[in-house]
Biopython code that builds the backbone (N, CA, C, O; Angstrom):
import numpy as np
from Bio.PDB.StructureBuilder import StructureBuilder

atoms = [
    (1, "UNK", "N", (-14.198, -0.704, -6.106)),
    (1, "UNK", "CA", (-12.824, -0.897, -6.532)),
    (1, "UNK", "C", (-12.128, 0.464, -6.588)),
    (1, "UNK", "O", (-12.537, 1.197, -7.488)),
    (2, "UNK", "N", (-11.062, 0.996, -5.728)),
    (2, "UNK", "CA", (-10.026, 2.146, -6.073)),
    (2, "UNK", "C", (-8.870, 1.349, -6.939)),
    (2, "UNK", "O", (-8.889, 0.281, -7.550)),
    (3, "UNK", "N", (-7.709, 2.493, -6.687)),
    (3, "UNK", "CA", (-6.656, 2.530, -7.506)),
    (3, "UNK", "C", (-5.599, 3.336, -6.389)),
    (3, "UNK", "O", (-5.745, 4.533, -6.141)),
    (4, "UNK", "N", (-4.723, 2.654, -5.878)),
    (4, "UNK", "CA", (-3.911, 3.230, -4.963)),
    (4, "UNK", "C", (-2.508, 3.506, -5.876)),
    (4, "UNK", "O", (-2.238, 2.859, -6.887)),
    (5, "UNK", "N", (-1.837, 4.378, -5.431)),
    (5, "UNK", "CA", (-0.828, 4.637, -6.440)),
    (5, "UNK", "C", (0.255, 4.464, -4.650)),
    (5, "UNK", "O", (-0.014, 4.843, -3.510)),
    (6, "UNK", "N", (1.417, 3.754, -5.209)),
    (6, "UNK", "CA", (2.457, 3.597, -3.894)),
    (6, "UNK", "C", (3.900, 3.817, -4.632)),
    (6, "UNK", "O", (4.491, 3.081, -5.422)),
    (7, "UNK", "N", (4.163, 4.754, -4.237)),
    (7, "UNK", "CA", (6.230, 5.281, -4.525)),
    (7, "UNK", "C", (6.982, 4.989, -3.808)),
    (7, "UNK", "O", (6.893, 5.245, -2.607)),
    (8, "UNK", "N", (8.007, 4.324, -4.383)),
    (8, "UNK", "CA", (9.196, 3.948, -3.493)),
    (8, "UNK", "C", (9.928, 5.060, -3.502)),
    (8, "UNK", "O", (10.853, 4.812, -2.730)),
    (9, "UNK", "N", (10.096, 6.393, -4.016)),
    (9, "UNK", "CA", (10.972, 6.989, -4.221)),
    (9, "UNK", "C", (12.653, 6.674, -4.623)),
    (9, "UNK", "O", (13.653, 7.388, -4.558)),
    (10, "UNK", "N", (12.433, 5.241, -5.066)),
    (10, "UNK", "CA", (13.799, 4.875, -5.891)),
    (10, "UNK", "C", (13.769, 4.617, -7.649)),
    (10, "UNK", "O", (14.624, 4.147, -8.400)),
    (11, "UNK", "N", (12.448, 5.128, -7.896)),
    (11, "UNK", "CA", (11.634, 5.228, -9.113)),
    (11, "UNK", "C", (11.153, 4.133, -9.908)),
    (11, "UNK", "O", (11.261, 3.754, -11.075)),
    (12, "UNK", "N", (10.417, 3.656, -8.547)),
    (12, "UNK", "CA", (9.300, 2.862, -8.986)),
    (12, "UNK", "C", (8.157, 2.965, -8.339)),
    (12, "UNK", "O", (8.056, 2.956, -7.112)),
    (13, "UNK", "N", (7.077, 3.086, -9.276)),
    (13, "UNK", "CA", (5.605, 3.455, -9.002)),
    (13, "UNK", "C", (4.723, 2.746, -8.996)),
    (13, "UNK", "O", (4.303, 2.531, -10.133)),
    (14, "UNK", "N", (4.229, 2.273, -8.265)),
    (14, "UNK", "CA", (2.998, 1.086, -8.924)),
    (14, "UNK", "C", (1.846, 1.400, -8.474)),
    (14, "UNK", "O", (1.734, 1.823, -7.324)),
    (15, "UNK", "N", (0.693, 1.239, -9.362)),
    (15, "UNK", "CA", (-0.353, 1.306, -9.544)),
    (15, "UNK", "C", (-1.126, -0.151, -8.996)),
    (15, "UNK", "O", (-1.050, -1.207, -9.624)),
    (16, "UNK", "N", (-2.042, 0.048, -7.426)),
    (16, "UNK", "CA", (-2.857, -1.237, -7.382)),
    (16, "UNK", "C", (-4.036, -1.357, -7.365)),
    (16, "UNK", "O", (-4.351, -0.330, -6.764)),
    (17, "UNK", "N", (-5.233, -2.027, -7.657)),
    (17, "UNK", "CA", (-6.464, -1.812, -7.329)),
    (17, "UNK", "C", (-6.844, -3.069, -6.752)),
    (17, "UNK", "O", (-6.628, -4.248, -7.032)),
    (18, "UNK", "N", (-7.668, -2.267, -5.592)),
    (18, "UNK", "CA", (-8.203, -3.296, -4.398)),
    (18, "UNK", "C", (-9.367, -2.447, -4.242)),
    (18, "UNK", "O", (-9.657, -1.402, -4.824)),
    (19, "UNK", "N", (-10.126, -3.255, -3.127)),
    (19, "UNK", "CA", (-11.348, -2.652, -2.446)),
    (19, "UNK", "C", (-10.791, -1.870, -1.215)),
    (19, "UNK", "O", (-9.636, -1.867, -0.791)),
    (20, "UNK", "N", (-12.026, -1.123, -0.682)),
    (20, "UNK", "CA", (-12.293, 0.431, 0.171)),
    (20, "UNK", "C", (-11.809, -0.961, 1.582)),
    (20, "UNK", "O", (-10.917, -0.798, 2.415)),
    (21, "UNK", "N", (-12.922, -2.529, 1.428)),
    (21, "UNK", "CA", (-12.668, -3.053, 2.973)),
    (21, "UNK", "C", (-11.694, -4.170, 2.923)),
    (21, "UNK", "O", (-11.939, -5.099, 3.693)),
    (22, "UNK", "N", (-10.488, -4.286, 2.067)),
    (22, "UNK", "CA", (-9.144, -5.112, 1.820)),
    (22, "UNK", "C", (-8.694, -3.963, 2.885)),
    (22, "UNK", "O", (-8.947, -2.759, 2.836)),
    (23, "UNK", "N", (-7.692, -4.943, 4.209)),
    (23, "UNK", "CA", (-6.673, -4.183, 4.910)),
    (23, "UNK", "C", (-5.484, -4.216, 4.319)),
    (23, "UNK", "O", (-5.109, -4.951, 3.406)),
    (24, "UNK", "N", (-4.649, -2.999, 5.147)),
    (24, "UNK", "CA", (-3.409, -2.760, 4.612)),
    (24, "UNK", "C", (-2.553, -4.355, 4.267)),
    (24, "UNK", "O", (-2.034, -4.690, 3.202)),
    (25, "UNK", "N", (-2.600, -4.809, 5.014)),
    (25, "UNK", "CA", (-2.112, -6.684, 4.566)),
    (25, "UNK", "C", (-2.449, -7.166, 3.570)),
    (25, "UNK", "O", (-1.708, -7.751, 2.780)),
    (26, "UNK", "N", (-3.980, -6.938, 3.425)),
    (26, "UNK", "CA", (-4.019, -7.659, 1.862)),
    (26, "UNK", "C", (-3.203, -6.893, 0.507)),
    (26, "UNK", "O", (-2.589, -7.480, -0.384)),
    (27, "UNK", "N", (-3.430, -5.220, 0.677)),
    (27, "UNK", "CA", (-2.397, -4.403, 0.226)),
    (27, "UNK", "C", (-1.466, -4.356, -0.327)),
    (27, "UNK", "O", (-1.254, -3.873, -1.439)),
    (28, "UNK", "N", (-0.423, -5.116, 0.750)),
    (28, "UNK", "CA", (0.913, -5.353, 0.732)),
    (28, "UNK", "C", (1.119, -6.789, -0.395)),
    (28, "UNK", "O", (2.105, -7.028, -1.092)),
    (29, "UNK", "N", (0.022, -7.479, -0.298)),
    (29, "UNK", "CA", (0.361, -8.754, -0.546)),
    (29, "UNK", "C", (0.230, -8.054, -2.408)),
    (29, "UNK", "O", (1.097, -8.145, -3.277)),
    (30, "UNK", "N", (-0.422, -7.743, -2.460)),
    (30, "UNK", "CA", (-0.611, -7.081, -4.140)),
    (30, "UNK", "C", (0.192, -6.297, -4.546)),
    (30, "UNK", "O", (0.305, -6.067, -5.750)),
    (31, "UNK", "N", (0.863, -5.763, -3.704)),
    (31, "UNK", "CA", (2.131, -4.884, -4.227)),
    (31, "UNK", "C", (3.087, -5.699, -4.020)),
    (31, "UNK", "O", (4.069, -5.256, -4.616)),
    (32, "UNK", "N", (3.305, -6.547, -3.554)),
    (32, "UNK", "CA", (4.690, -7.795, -3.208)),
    (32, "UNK", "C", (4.379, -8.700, -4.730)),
    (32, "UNK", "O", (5.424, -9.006, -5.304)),
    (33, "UNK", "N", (3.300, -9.078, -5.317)),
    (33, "UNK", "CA", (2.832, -9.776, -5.876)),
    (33, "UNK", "C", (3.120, -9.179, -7.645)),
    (33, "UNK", "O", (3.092, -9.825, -8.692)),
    (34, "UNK", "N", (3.434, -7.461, -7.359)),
    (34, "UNK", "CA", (3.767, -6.802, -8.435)),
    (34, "UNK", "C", (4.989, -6.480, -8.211)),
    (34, "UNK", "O", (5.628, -6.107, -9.194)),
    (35, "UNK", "N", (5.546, -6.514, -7.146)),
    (35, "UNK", "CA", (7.089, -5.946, -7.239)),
    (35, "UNK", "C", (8.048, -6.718, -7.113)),
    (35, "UNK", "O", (9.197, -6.349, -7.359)),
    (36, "UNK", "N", (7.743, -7.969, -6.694)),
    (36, "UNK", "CA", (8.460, -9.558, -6.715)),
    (36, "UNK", "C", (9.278, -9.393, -5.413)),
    (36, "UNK", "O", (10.357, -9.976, -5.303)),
    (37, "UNK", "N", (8.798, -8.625, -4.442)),
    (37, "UNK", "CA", (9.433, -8.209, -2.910)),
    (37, "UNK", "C", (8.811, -8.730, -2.248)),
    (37, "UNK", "O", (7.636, -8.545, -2.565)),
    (38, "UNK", "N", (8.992, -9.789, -0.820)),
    (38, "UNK", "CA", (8.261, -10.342, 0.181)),
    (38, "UNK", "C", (7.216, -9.351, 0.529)),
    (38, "UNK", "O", (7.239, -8.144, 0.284)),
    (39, "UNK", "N", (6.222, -10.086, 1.183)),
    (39, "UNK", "CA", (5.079, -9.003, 1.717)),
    (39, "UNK", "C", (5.542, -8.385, 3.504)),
    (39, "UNK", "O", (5.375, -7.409, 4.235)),
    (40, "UNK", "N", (6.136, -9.602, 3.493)),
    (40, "UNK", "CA", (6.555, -8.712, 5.497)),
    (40, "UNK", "C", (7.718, -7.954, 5.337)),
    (40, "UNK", "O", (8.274, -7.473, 6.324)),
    (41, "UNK", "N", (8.297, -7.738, 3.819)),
    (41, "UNK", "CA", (9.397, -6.852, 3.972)),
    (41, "UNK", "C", (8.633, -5.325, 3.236)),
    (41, "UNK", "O", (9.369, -4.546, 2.632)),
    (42, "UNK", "N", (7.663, -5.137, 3.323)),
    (42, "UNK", "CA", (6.977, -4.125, 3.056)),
    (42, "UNK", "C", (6.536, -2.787, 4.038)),
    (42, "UNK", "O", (5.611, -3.093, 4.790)),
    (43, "UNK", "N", (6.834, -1.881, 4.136)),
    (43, "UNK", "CA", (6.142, -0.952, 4.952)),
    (43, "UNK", "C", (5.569, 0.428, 4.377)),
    (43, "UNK", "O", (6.285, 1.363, 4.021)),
    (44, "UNK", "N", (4.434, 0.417, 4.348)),
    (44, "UNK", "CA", (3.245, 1.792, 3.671)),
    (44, "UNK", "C", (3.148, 2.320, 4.760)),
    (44, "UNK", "O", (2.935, 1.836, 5.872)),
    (45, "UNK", "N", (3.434, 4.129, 4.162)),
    (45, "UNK", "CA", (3.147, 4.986, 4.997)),
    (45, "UNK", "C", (2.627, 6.345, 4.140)),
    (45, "UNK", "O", (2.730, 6.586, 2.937)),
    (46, "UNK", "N", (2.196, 6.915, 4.924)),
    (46, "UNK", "CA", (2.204, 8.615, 4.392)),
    (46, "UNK", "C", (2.555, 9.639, 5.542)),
    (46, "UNK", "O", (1.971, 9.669, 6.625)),
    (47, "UNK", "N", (3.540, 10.436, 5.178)),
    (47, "UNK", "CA", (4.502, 11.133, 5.961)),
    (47, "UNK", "C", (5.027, 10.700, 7.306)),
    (47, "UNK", "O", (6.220, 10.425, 7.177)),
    (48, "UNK", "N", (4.459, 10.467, 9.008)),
    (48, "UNK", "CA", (5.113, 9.949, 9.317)),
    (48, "UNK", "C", (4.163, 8.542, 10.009)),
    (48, "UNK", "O", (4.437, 7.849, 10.989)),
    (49, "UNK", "N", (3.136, 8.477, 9.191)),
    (49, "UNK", "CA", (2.508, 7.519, 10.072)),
    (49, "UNK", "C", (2.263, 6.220, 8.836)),
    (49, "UNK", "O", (1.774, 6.092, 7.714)),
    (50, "UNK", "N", (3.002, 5.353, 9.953)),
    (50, "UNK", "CA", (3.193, 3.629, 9.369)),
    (50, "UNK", "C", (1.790, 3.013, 9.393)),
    (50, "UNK", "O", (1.181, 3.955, 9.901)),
    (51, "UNK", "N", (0.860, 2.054, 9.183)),
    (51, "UNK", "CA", (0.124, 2.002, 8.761)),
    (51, "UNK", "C", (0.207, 0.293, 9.269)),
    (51, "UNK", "O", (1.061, -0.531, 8.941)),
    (52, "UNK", "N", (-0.827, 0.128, 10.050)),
    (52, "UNK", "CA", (-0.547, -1.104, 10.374)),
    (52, "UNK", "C", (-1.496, -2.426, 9.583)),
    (52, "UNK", "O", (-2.578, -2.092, 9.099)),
    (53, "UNK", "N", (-1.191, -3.464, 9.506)),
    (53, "UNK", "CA", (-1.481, -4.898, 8.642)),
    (53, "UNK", "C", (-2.987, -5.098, 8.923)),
    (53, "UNK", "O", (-3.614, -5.635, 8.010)),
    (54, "UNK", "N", (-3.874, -4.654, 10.367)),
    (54, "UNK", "CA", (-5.026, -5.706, 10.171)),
    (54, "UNK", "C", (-6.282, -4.375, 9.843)),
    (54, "UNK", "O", (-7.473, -4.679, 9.773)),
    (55, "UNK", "N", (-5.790, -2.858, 9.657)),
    (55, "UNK", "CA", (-6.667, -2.094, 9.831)),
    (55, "UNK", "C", (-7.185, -1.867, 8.126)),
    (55, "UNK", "O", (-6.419, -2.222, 7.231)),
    (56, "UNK", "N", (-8.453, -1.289, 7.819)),
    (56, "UNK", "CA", (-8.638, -1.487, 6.998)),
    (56, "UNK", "C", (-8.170, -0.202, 5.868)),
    (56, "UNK", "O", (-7.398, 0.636, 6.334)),
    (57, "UNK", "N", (-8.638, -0.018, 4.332)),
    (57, "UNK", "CA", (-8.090, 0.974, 3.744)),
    (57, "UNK", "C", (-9.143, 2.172, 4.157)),
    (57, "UNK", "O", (-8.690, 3.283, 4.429)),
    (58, "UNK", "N", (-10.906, 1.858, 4.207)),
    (58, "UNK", "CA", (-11.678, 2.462, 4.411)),
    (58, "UNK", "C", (-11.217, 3.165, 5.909)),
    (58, "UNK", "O", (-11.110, 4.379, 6.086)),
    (59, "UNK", "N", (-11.029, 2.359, 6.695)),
    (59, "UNK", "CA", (-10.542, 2.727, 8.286)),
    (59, "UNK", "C", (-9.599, 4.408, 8.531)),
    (59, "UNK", "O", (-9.780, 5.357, 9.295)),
    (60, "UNK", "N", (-8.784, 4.168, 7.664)),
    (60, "UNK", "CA", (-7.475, 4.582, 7.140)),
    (60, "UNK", "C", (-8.099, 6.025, 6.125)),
    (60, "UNK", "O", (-7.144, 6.775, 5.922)),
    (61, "UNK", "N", (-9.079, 6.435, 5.634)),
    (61, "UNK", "CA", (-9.837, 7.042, 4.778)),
    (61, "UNK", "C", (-8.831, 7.220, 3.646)),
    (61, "UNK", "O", (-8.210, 8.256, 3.410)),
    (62, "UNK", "N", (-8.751, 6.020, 2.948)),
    (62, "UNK", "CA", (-7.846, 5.845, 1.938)),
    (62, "UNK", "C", (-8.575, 5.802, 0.412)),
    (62, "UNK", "O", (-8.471, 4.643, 0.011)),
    (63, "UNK", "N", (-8.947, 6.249, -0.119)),
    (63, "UNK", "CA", (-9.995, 6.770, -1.255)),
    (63, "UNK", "C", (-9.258, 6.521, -2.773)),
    (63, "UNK", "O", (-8.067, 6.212, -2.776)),
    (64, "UNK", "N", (-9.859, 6.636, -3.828)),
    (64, "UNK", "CA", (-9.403, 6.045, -5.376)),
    (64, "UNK", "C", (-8.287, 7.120, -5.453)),
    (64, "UNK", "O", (-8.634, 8.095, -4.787)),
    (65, "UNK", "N", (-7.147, 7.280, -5.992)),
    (65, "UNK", "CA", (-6.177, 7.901, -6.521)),
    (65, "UNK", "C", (-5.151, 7.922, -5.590)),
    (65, "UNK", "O", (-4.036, 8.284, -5.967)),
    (66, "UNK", "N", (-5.330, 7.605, -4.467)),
    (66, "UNK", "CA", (-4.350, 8.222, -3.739)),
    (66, "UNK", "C", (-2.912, 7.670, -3.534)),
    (66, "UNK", "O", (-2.779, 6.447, -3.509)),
    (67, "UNK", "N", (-1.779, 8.505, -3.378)),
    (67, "UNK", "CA", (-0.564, 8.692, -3.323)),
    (67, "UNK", "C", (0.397, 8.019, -2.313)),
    (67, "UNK", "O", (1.301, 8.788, -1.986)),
    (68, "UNK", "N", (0.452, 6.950, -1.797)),
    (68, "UNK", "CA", (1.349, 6.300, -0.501)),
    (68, "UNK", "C", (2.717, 6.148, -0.507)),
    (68, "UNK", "O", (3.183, 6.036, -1.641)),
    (69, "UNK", "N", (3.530, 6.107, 0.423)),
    (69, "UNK", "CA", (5.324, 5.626, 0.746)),
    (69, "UNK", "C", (5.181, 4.182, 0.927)),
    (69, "UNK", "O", (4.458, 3.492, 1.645)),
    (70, "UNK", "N", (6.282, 3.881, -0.126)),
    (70, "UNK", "CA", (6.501, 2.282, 0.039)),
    (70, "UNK", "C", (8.227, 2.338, 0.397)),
    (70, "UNK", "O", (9.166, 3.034, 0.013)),
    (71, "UNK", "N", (8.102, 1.527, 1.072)),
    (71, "UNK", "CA", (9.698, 1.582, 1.914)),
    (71, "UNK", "C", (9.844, 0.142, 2.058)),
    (71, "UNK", "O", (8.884, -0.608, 2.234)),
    (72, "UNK", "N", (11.138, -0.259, 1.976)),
    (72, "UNK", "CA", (11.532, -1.688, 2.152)),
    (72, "UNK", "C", (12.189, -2.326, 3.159)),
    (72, "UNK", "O", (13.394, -2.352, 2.911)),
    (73, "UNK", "N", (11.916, -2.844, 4.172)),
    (73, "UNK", "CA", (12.395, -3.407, 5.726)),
    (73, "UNK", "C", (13.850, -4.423, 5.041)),
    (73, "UNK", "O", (14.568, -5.067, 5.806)),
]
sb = StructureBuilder()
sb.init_structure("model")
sb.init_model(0)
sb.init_chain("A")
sb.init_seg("    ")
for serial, (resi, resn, name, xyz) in enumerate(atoms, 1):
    if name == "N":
        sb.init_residue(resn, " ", resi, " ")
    sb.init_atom(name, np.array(xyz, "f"), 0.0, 1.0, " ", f" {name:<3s}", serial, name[0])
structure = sb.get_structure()
């Protein structure tokens, strides 16, 4: 189990915890599920690379604490 931390930079922060082999899709669906925002209107990134739905977080070397861009389509 990590703890992904995702900023919208409109000052809201949320804190999610999932597993290392949940893909970015399942992801989304837990942060949609906390932010009351559709899940396909979601897009995670870190700096300029978007992050696509079927790859995984482990794939991605996405590890406990870490810091992501949440942006809204």
């Amino acid at each position: 189990m990590i703890e992904v931390v995702l900023n919208d930079r409109l000052g809201k922060k949320v804190r999610v915890k999932c597993n290392e082999d949940d893909t970015i899709g399942d992801l989304k669906k837990l942060v949609a599920a906390q932010t009351g925002t559709r899940a396909d209107k979601i897009r995670i990134q870190k700096w300029y690379n978007i992050y696509k739905n079927h790859i995984t977080l482990k794939d991605y070397e996405i590890h406990d604490g870490m810091g992501l861009e949440l942006y809204y389509n």
